[in-house]
TORPANU-939740 format. One record per residue (C-alpha): residue in three letters; x, y, z. Coordinates in steps of 0.001 Angstrom, whole numbers, plus 500000, padded with zeros to 6 digits. Layout:
# TORPANU-939740
+--------+--------+--------+--------+
| residu |     c1 |     c2 |     c3 |
+--------+--------+--------+--------+
|    ALA |      X |      Y |      Z |
...
+--------+--------+--------+--------+
//
This chain:
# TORPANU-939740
+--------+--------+--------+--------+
| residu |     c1 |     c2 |     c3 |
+--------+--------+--------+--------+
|    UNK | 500000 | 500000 | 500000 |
|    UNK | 501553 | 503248 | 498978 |
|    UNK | 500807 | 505941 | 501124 |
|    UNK | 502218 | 509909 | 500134 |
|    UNK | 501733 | 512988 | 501835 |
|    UNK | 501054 | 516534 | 500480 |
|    UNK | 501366 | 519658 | 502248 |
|    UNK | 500520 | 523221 | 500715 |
|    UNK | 502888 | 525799 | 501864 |
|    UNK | 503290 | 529739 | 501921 |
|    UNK | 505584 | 531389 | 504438 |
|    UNK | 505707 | 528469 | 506603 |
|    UNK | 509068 | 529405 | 508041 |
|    UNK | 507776 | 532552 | 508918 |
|    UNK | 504565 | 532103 | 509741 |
|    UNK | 504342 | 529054 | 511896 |
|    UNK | 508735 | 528127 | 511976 |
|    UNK | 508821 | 525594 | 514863 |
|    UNK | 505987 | 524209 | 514441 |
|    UNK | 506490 | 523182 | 510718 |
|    UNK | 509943 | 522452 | 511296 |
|    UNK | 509008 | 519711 | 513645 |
|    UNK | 506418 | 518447 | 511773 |
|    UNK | 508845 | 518016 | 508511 |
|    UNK | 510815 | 516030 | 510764 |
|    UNK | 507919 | 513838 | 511924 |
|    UNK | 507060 | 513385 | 508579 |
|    UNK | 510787 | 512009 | 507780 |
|    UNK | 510376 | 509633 | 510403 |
|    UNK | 507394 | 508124 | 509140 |
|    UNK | 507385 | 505211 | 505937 |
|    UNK | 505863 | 506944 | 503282 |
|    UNK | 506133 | 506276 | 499782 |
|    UNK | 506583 | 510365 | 498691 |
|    UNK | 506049 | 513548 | 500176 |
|    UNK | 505021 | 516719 | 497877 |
|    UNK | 505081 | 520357 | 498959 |
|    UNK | 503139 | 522453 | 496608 |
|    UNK | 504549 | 526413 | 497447 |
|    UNK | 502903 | 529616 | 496312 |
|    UNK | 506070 | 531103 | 496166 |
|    UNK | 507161 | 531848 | 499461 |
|    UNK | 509459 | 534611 | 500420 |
|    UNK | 511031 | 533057 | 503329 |
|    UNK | 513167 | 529801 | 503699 |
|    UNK | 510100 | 527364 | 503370 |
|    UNK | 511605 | 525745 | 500601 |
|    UNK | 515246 | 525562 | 502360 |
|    UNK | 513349 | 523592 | 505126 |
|    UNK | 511745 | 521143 | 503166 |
|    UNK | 514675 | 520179 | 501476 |
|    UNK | 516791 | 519315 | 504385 |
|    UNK | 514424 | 516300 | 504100 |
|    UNK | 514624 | 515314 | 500991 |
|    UNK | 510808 | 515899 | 499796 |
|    UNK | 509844 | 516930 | 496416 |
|    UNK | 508647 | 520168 | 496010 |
|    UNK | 506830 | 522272 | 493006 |
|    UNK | 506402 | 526109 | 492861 |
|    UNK | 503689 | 527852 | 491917 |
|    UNK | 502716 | 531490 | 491458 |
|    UNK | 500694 | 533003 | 494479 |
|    UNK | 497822 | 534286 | 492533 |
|    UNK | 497225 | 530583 | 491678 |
|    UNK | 496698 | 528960 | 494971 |
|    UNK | 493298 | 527427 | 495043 |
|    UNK | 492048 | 525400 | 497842 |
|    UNK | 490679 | 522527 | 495390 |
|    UNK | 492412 | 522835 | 492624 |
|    UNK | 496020 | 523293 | 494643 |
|    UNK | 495003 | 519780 | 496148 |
|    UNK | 494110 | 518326 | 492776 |
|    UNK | 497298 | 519094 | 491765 |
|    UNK | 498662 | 517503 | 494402 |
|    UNK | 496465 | 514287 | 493991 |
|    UNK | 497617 | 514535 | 489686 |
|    UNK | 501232 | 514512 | 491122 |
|    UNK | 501147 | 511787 | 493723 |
|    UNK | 498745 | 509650 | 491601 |
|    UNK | 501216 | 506279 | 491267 |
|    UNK | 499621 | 506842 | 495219 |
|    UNK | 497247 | 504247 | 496977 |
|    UNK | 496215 | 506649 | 499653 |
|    UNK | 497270 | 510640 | 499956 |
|    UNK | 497305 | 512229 | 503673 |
|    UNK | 496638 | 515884 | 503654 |
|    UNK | 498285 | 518698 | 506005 |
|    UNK | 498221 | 522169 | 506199 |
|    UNK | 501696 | 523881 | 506980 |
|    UNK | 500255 | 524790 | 510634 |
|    UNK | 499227 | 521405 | 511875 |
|    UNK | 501697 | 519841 | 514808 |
|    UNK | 502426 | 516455 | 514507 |
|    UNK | 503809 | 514788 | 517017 |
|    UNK | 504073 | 511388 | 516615 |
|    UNK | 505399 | 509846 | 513226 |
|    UNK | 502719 | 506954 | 513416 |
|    UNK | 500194 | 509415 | 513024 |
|    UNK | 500221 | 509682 | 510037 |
|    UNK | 500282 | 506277 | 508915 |
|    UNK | 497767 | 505514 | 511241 |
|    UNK | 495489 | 507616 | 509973 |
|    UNK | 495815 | 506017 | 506689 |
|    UNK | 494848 | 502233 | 508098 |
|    UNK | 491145 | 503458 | 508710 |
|    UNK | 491189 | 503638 | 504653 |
|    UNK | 493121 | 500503 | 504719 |
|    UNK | 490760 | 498234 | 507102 |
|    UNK | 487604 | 499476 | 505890 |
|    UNK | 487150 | 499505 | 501815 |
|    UNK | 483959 | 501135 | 502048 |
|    UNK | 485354 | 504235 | 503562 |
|    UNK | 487056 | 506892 | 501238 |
|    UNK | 488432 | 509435 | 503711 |
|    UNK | 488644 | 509823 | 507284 |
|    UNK | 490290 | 512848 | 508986 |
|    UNK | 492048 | 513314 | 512663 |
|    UNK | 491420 | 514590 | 516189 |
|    UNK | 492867 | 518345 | 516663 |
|    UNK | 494046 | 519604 | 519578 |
|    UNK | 494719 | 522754 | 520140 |
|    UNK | 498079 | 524573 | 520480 |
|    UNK | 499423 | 524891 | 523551 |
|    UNK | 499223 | 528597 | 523088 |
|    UNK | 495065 | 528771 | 521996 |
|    UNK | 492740 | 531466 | 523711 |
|    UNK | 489725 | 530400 | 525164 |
|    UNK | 487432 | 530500 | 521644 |
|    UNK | 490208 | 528227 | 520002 |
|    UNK | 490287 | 525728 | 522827 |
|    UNK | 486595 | 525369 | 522819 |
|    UNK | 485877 | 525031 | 519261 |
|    UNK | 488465 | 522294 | 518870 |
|    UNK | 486535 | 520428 | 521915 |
|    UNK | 483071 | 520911 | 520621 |
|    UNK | 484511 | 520008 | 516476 |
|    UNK | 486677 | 517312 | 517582 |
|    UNK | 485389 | 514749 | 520365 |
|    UNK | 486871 | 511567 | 521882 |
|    UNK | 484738 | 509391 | 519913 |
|    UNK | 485499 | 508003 | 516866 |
|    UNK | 482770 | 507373 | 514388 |
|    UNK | 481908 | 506016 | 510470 |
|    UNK | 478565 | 507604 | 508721 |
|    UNK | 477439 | 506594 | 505659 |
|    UNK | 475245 | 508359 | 503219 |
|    UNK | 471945 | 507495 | 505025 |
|    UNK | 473174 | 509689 | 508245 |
|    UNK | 472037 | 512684 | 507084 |
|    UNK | 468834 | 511897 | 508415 |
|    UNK | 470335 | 511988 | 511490 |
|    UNK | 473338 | 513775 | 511834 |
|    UNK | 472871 | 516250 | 509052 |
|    UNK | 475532 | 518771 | 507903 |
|    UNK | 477801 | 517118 | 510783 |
|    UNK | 477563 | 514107 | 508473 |
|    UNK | 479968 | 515589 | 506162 |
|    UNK | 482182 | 517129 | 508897 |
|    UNK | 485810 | 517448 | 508037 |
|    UNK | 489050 | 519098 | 508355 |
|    UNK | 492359 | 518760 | 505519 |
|    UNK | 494105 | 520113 | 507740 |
|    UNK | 495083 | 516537 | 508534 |
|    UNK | 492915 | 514228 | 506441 |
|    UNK | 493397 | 510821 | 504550 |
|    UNK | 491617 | 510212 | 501017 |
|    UNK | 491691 | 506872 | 498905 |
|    UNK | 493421 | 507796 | 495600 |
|    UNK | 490882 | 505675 | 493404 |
|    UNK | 488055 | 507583 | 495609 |
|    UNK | 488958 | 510704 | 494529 |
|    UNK | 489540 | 510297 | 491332 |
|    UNK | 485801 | 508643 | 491137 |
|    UNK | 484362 | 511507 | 492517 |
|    UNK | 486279 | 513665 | 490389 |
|    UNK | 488829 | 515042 | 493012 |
|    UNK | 489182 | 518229 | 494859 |
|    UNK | 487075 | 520917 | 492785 |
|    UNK | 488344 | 524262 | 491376 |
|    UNK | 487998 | 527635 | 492241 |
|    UNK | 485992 | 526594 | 495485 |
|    UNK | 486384 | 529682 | 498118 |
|    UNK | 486960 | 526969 | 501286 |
|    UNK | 484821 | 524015 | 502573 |
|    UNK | 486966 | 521729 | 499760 |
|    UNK | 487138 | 518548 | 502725 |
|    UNK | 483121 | 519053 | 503248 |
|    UNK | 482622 | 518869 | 499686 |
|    UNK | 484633 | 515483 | 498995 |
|    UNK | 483071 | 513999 | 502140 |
|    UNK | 479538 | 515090 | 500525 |
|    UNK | 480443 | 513678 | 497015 |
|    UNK | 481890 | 510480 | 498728 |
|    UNK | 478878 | 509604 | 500937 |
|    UNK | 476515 | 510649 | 497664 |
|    UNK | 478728 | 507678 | 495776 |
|    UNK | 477818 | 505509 | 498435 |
|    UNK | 481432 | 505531 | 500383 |
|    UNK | 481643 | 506009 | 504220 |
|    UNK | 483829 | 508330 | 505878 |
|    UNK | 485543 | 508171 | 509581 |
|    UNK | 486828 | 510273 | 512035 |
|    UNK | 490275 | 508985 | 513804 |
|    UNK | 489397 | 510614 | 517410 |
|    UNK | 493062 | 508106 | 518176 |
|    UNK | 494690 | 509683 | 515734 |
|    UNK | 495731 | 512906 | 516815 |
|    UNK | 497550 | 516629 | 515680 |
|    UNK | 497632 | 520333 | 517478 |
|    UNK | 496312 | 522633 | 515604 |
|    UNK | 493804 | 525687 | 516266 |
|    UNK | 493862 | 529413 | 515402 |
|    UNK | 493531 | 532804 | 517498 |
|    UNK | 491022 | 534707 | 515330 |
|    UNK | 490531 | 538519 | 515697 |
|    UNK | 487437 | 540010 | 515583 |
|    UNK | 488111 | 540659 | 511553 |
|    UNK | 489194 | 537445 | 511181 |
|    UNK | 486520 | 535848 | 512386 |
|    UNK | 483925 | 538003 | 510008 |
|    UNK | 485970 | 537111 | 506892 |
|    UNK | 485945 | 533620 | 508046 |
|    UNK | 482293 | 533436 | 508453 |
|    UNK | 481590 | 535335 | 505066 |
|    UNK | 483858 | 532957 | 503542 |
|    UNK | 481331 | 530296 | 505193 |
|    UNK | 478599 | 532238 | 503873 |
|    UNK | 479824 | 532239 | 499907 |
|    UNK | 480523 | 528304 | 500175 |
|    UNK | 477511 | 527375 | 501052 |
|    UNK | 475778 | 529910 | 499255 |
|    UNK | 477893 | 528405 | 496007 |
|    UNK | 477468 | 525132 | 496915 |
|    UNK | 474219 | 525058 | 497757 |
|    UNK | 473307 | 521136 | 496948 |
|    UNK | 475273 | 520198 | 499830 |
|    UNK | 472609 | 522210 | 501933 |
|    UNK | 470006 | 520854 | 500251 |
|    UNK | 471377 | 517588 | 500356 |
|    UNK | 472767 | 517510 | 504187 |
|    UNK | 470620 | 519911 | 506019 |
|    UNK | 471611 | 523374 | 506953 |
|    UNK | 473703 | 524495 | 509981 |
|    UNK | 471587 | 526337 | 512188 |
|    UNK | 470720 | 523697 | 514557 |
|    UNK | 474502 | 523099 | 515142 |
|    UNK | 475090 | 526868 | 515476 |
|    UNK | 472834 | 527304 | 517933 |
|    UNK | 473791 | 524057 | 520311 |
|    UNK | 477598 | 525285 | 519395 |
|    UNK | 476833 | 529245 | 520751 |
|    UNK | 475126 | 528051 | 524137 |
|    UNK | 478193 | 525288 | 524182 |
|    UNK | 480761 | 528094 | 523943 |
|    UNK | 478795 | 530653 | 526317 |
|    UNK | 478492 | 528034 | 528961 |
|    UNK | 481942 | 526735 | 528555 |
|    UNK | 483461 | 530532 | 529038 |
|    UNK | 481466 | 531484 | 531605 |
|    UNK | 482672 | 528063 | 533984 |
|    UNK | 486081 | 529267 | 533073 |
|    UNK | 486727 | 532905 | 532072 |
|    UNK | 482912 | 534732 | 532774 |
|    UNK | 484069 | 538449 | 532452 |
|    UNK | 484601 | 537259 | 528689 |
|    UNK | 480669 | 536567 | 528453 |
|    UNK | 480974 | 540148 | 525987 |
|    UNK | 483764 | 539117 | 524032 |
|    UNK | 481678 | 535994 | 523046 |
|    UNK | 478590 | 537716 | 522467 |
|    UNK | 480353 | 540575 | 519886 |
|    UNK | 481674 | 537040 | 518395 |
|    UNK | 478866 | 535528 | 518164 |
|    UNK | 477294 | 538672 | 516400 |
|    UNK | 480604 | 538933 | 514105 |
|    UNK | 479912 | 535845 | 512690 |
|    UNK | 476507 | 536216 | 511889 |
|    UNK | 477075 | 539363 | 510279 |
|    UNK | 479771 | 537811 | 508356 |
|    UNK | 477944 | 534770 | 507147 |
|    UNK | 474612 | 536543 | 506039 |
|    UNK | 476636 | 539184 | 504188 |
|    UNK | 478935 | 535558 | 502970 |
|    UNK | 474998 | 534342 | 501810 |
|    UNK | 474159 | 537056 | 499654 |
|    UNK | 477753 | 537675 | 498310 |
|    UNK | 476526 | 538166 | 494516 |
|    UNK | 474728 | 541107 | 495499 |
|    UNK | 477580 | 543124 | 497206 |
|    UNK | 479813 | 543357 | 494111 |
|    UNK | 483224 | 541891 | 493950 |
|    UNK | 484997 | 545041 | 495602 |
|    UNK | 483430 | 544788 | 498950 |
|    UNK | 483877 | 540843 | 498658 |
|    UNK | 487416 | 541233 | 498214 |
|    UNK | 487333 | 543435 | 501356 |
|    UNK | 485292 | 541298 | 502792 |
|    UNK | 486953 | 537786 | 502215 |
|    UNK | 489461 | 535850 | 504014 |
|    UNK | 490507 | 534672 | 500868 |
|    UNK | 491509 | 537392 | 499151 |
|    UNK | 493098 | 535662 | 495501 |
|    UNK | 489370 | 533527 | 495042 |
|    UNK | 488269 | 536729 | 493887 |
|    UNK | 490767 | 537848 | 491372 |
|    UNK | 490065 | 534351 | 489518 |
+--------+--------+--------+--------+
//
């Protein structure tokens, strides 16, 4: 079974140094049949770090990153592959078995397509970061198939990249990470794989650190970012259920869990809370904003220059 990893990069020596550093050398430690970096040109010593190890490496403009279509070009490279793991630059792992670990859900089960990791958060995560990764990522591990929906809805099709493993032949049957997709390219392949009649897992075993401190603007481009995905993809609503219910349960989770812990940041959460909503209503109705404010708007700035 040949198993490759693929890791997009930009800045990673700058923007997350130790922590990518130690993850390369996790990575080295670990029996994998190739490792690709895909880099949109970084300015820093990325590339100098990744070759230390040995791992191939292809640069590519910055303009042309693409969530989807980056990946598919990583799946197009590493497609001699049986099974491709998929990290972003920030993730922490810590233990080389990890990864290959990850990859024997796909191996034991032939039903299941792709099953992603447990995240933890970094050791340096506010309060907001360290609950989200508790609520998203439980100590359960589960399978759902297709039928599940009915149940579980949007949660169904949960997922994270950020330290996922796909089944090569999957992907290319469901015809692989899409193009020109704002964010939200994991939730889509889980959707297209359970809509084949796949299963996906989550590895709760399997673990990585990874989390983010979001600023108040952050947070709003995030959610509008939200807000366009689903608003472009809007079968997988139709399909999966919408979010609200989980919103909801997820606010009165975080609320409850700050005020146990930290209660004089009750406000903070509440101007969050109302951030995000803002964000992914104005995200919603993005085509009637014009592509200036989007822009301004947007997380991901380059989606709307393409």
């Amino acid at each position: 079974m040949k198993i490759s990893l693929f890791i997009p990069t930009y800045n990673a020596a700058t923007y997350v140094h130790q922590i990518f550093s130690n993850t390369l050398s996790n990575i080295a430690k670990a029996n994998l049949h190739r490792v690709l970096v895909i880099d949109s040109s970084s300015t820093d010593n990325t590339l100098d770090l990744v070759n230390q190890f040995g791992f191939e490496s292809i640069v590519i403009p910055n303009n042309e990153f693409d969530h989807g279509g980056t990946r598919q070009k990583g799946l197009e490279v590493l497609s001699d592959s049986d099974i491709i793991v998929y990290i972003t630059q920030d993730v922490l792992i810590e233990d080389p078995n990890a990864i290959i670990n990850l990859a024997q859900v796909l191996i034991d089960n032939e039903k299941i397509a792709g099953a992603y990791a447990r995240q933890l958060p970094h050791d340096n995560a506010d309060i907001y970061a360290q609950h989200l990764r508790k609520y998203n990522y439980d100590s359960t591990s589960y399978v759902r198939k297709y039928n599940d929906r009915f149940i579980s809805g949007m949660r169904c099709i949960f997922s994270s990249d950020s330290f996922a493993a796909y089944k090569v032949s999957a992907l290319k049957e469901v015809g692989g990470f899409p193009e020109h997709l704002i964010m939200g390219e994991d939730v889509y392949l889980f959707a297209k794989f359970l809509h084949a009649g796949y299963k996906v897992a989550y590895a709760a075993d399997v673990t990585c650190k990874h989390s983010h401190n979001y600023t108040l603007g952050q947070t709003f481009q995030r959610y509008f970012d939200i807000g366009v995905f689903h608003k472009s993809e809007s079968w997988i609503l139709e399909e999966f259920g919408t979010a609200n219910k989980d919103g909801i349960k997820y606010l009165l989770s975080e609320l409850k869990y700050v005020a146990l812990r930290r209660p004089w940041l009750l406000p903070v959460s509440l101007a969050l809370t109302f951030t995000k909503y803002c964000g992914y209503k104005l995200g919603r109705n993005y085509d009637e904003i014009g592509v200036r404010l989007c822009r301004k708007f947007s997380k991901n700035k380059t989606f709307w220059w393409q």
